[in-house]
C-alpha angles and dihedrals in degrees: 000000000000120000126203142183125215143161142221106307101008125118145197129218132213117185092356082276117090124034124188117207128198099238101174147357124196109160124317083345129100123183113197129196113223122193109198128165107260086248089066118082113222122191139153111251101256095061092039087058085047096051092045085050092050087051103049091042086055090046091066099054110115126210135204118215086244082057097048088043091060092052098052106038 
């Protein structure tokens, strides 16, 4: 892992696409800025994990023909 310091205003910059900027700091709390192409998905960890959670879960639904019938007719 790479670990950076930066200060109010400053940023860092990965593939020359998306650059995180540290917006604010009150306390033990930071707020960043990140600029991504809209093609690129951006989440904090605890809905990505969510979101990984709600895939694989879908992934394991079986159908029966007479299931996938109903939904298309």
């Amino acid at each position: 892992m790479l670990v950076l310091t930066r200060k109010l205003g400053e940023s860092i910059i990965i593939d020359n696409k998306i650059i995180v900027k540290v917006v604010s700091i009150s306390g033990n709390q930071i707020k960043l800025g990140i600029d991504a192409p809209v093609g690129i998905p951006v989440h904090r960890e605890e809905v990505y994990e969510k979101i990984k959670e709600e895939n694989l879960s879908a992934s394991k639904i079986s159908l029966d023909i007479e299931d996938i019938d109903k939904i298309f007719n």
